[in-house]
N, C-alpha and C positions, 0 to 999 in steps of 0.2 A: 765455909771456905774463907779466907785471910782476903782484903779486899785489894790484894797484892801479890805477884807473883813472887814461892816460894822460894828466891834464890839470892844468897848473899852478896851484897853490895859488893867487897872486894873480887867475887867473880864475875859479875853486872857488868861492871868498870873496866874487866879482862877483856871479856868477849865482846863491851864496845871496841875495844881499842883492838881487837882483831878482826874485828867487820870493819874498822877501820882502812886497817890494811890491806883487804882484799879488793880483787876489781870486781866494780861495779856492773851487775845485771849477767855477770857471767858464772859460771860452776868451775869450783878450784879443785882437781883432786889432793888428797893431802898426803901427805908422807910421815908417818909418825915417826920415823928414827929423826925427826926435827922434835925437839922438846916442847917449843910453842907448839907448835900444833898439837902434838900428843898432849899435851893440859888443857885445850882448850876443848878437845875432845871428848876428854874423862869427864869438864865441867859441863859440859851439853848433855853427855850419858845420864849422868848423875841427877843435873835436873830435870830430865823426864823421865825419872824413877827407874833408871836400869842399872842396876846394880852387878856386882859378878859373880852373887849368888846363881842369880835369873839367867846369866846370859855370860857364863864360865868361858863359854870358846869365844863371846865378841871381845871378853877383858884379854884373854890370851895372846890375840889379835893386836889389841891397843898395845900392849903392855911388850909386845916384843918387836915393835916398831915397823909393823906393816909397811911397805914399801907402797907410793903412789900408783893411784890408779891410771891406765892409758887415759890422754886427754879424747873429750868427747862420748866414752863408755857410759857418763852417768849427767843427766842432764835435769837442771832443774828449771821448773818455770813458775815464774810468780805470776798467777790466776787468779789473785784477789787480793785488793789492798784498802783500804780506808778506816771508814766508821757506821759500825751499825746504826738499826733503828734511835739505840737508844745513848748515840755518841762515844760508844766504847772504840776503843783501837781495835782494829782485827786484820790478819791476811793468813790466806792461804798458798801454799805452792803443791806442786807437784812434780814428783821427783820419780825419774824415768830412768831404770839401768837395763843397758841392755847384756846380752847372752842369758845365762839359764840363772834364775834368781832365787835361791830357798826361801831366805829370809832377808827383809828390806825393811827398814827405819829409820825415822828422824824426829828430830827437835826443831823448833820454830822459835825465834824471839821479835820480840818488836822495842825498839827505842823510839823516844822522844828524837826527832832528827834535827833539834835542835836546842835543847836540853838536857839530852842523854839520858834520861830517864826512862827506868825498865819501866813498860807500858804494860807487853802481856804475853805469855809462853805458850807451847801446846806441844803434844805429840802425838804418833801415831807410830802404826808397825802397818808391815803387810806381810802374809805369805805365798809364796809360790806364785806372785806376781809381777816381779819388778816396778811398779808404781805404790806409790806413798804418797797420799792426802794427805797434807798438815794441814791444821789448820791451828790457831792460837784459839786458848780457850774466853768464851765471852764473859763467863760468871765471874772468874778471877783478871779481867783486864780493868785498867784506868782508859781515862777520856784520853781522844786522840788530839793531836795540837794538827798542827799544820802539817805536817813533813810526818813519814815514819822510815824508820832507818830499821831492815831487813834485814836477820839474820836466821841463817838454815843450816843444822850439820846433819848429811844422812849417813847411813851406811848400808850395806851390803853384802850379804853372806851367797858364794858361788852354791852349785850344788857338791863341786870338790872340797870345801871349807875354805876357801881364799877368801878374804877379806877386804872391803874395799870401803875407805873414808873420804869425805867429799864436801865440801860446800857452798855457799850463796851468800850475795849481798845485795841488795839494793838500797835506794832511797828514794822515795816518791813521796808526790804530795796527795793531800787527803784530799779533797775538795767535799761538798755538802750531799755528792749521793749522784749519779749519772744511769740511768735504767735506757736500757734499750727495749726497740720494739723491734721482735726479731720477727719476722712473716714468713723464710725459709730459711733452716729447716724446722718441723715440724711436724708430727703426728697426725697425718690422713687417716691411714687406711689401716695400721697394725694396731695389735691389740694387748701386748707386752708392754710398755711403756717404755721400749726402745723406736728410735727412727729408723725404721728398713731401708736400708740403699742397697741397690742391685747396680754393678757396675760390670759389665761382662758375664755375668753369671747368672742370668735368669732364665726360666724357662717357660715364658708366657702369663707368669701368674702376676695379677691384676692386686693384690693383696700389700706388693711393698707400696711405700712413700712416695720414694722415688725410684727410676729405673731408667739409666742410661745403657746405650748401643753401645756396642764394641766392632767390630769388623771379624773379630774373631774370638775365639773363648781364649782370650791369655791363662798361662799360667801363672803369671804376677800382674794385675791389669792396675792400671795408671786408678787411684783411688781419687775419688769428684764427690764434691758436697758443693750445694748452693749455701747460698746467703746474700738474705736481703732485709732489707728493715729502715729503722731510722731512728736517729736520738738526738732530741735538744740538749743545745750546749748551751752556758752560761754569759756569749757573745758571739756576734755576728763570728762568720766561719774564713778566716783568710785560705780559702782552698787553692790560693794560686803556689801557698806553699806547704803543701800537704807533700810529705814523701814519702817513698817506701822504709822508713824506718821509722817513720810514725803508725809504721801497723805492723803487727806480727800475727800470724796464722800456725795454727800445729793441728795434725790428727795424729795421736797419740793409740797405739793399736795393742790391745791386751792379749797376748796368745797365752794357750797351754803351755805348761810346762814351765812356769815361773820367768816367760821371753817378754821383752818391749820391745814396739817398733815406737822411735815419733821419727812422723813422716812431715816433710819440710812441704810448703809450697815449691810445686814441677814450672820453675820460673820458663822454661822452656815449650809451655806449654798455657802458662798463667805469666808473661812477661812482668816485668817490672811496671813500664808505660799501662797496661791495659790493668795490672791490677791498683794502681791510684786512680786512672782517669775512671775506676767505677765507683769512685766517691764521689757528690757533688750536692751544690746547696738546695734544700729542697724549699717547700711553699714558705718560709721566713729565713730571714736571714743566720740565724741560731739554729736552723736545723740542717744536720748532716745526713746526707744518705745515700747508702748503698745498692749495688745493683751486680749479683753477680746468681742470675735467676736461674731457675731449673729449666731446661729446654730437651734434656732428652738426650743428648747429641755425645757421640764418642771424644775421648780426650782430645782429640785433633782440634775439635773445633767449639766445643761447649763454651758457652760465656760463663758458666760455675767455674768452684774453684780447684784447681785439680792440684792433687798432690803425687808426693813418690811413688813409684808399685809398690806391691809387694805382693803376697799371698793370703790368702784367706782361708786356708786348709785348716788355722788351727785359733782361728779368734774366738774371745770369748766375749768382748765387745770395746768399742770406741771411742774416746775421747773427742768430741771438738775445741777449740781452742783460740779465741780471736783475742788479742789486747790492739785498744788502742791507747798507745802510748805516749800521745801527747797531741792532743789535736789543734793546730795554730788557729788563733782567735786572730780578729783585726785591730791591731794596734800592738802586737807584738808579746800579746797574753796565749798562755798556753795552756789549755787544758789539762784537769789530773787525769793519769791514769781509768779508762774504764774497762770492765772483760767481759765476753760473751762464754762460756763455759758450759760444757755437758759433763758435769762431777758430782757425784752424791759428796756433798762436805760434811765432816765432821763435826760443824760447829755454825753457828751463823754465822750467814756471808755478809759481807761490806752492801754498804748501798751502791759501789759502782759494780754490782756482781749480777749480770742478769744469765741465770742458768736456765737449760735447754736440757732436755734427756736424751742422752748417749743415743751414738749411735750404732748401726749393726749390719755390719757389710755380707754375712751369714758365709756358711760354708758348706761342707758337704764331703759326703764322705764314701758312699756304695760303688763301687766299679759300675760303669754301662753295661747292660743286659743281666744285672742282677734279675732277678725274679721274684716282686711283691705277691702274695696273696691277698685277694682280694674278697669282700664282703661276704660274697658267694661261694666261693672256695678256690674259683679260678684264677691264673696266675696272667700277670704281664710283665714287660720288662722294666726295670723302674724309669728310663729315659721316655716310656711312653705314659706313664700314670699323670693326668690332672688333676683340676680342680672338679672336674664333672665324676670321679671316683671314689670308693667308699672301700677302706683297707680293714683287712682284720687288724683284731689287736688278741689280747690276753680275754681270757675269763668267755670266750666266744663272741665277744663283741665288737661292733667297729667303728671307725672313725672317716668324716669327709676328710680330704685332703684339703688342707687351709692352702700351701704355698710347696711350689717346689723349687731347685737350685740348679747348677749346675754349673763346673769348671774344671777346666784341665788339670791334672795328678802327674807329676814325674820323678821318679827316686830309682835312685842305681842299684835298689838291693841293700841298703844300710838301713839297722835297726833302728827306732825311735818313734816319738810320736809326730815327726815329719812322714814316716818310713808309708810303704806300701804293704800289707800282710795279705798269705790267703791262709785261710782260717778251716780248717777241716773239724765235724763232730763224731765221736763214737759210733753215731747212727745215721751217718751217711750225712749230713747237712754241711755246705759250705759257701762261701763268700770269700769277695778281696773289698778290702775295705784301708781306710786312710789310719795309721798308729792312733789319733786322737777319736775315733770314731768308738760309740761306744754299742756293747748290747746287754741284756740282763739276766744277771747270775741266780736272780730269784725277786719274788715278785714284786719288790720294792726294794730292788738294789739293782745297779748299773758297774758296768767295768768298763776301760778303753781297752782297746783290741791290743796295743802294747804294752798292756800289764798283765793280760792273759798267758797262761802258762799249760803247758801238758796236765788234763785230768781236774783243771776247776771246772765244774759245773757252770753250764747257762742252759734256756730254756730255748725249747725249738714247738712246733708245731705238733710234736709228739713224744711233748713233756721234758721234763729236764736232761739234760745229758751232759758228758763231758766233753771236752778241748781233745783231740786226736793229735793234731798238730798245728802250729800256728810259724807259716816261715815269709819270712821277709824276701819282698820279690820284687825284680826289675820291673817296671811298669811304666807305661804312656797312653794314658788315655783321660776319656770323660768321666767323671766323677759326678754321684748326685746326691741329692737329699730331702725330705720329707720333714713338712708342717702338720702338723693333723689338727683337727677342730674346727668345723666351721663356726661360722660367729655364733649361732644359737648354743653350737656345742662348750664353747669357751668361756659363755657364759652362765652354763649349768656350775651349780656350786658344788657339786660332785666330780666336774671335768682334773682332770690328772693334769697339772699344769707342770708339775716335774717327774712325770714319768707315762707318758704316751708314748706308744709305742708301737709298731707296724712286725709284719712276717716279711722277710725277704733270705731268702735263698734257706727258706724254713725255718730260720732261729731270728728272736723277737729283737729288735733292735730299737734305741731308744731315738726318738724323735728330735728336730731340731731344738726345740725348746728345751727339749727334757735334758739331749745333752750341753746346753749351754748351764741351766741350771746344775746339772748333775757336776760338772765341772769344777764350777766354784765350790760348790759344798764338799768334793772329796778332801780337797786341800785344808778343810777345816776339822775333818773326822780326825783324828789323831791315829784312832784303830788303824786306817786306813796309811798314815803316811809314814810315821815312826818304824814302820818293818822295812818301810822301802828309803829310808835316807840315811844318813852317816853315824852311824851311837853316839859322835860327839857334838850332835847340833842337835839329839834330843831335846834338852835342857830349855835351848837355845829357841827351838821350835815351838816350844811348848810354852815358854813364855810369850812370845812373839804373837801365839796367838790370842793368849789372853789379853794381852793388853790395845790389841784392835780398840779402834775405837768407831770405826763402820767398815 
């Protein structure tokens, strides 16, 4: 590799001078029937090797002057900025489109912010996600100076083929490396390497992280994470002028069907006053620290941090997201940039990057009074099955129930993998179950209940059968779900971590894990996606997903 990123000067010098133009720390959508932008667009494409061989309908797009995206639809956040272990330039962002997302990518630059000098580039794609981890590559970057000047172009392909160009700028300073000590949240009690939050939706099990009260099972419940910790700074901490725009918070929420949520702080609930005054100086004057602790307590009154609703019907899992963005010293110095982040990065992160693993608000998915089988053979309903319970699975064997869920379901009868279905088999077996809920079609394969069709095969309790009919139905009620593996079982090197599976209403359904795993990897089988998407993002798909870079 060239100890330089691969991109000619006279384009270097373009796209300073158009991160110039842009404002600062915000997401521009672009409009390509403007000529600047449409060149500055090809030159971003091009250096992160996307060509219009590879990716025929995003050139199509560029090339016929794609109209601006709604503001706000596509949101970028800068999640990591400085210099590695070993003094190199690096940042990462993360780039959030919301509605239904096929195909999502960008390119990343970094400049000298006060030299102008290409430092270091990177890219990424996603599918069938709406978020994009950039990150700049570390092998081909130069040393960081002081300042780095941020530039980010993504795009966006609908599941219709509309097309959407967008991008970012900042400029922060580097400083020598800021590590936080984070103490919540955290990994207790699961054994996925996600943090388990239960916010309204639990049903006695002792298994997640954390687990807050609700007054009632919302349909979209107010979303709470703590955090607590502490980080020395570089000088005493003038905290009398710390404000809320020296902090930023995001949970960023990944659903099925290529949706993003980012969810703002519920300042309504997390005020303005109560979320600074939980910063404060701790045993030296250089240290700063937080306090916004787990307590248990429904959004009304929790000292965590509470964010927007939404639903959990169809996560596949969580971002956390904290920068502090400038933390005032005494004497009128300002700290750089540092982030608290739950992001698998594609690259190494800055030394102001202290990462935490995602989190996982879980979901569920079986109608109330389904009917589990159980170890023995006898049946319950699944709102009564615990952790003191031992379910069948395939092959005659069974599993303890690790965890189970539980939360309100309401749809008017419209199809999707939001929707409500009941599910009838050739031989008599049926269920109502949530469009993203999945069961198995054979012994090591899974389908969601909204891509199921009259006459595919899945298995039931008495052997394979087919789909009778599967109709989308009005519905309000409790909705649940099922963990399987007790600890000893989870840690057998034979345990089925992506495809556990229980009997309920006689046909084998996959388990919470299995469908979070199962999930992501459909989006990546090509077999699997290319029948069911547009012939002309084939191409487009199929590049996108080659060039992942996690």
């Amino acid at each position: 590799m060239s100890p330089q990123p691969d991109l000619a000067v006279q384009s270097a010098n373009a796209l300073l001078s158009f991160h110039q133009s842009l404002p600062k720390g915000k997401t521009t959508p672009l409009n390509l029937s403007n000529a600047d932008q449409q060149k500055h667009a090809e030159v971003m494409l091009q250096a992160a090797g996307r060509f219009s061989e590879a990716y025929p309908h995003l050139y199509k797009a560029l090339y016929s002057g794609s109209n601006h995206s709604p503001e706000g639809l596509d949101v970028v956040h800068l999640v990591d900025s400085g210099i590695t272990a070993a003094g190199k330039a690096t940042a990462s962002v993360m780039a959030c489109s919301g509605g239904s997302n096929m195909i999502s990518g960008g390119h990343l630059v970094i400049f000298d912010g006060d030299s102008g000098e290409l430092l270091a580039q990177g890219e990424n794609t996603s599918v069938r996600s709406g978020i994009v981890v950039c990150s700049t590559r570390s092998a081909t970057a130069l040393p960081g100076g002081k300042k780095l000047s941020v530039l980010y172009l993504g795009h966006t392909t609908s599941d219709d083929g509309s097309i959407r160009f967008f991008s970012y700028a900042n400029t922060v300073s580097v400083g020598n490396g800021i590590a936080v000590n984070v103490t919540n949240p955290v990994i207790k009690n699961s054994k996925d390497g996600l943090i388990h939050i239960g916010v309204g939706r639990t049903g006695g099990y002792p298994t997640s992280d954390y687990i807050y009260t609700e007054p009632q099972n919302l349909n979209n419940p107010w979303v709470i994470a703590p955090f607590t910790g502490t980080v020395p700074l570089s000088g005493a901490i003038d905290i009398q002028h710390l404000t809320v725009a020296d902090l930023t918070t995001n949970i960023v929420i990944q659903k099925t069907g290529g949706a993003t949520l980012t969810l703002n702080r519920a300042t309504q609930f997390t005020p303005d006053s109560r979320f600074v005054g939980a910063f404060f100086v701790g045993t030296s004057p250089n240290i700063l620290q937080f306090n916004f602790p787990y307590d248990g307590l429904s959004h009304t009154n929790t000292k965590s941090i509470v964010y927007d609703s939404t639903s959990f019907g169809s996560e596949v899992v969580s971002y956390f997201y904290f920068a502090f963005n400038g933390i005032p010293l005494q004497g009128g110095a300002i700290a750089p940039p540092f982030y608290v982040c739950s992001i698998n990065f594609p690259d190494e992160p800055s030394l102001n990057c202290t990462k935490i693993p995602n989190l996982y608000y879980w979901w569920h998915c079986l109608a109330k009074g389904t009917l589990v089988t159980l170890e023995d053979g006898s049946q319950k309903a699944i709102e009564e099955i615990t952790q003191d319970y031992r379910v069948k699975t395939a092959n005659g064997q069974s599993f303890g129930v690790y965890a189970t869920v539980k939360g309100t379901h309401t749809s008017d009868g419209t199809p999707g993998e939001d929707g409500i279905y009941k599910v009838t088999t050739a031989n008599g077996k049926s269920f109502v179950a949530t469009g993203n809920h999945m069961v198995f079609t054979a012994t090591n394969k899974c389908s969601s209940v909204h891509d199921l069709v009259a006459g595919d095969s899945i298995l039931t309790e008495d052997g394979a059968s087919t789909v009778k009919s599967k109709d989308a139905i009005v519905y309000d009620d409790t909705f649940y779900a099922l963990a399987l593996g007790h600890p000893d079982e989870q840690d057998a090197d034979n345990f089925p971590q992506n495809m556990a599976g229980y009997y309920a209403g006689g046909v084998l359904h996959a388990d919470q894990n299995a469908m979070r795993i199962q999930t992501a990897a459909r989006y990546k089988d090509l077999d699997y996606m290319l029948p069911r998407i547009n012939q002309e993002l084939h191409q487009d798909y199929t590049s996108a997903l080659n060039d992942m870079r996690s």
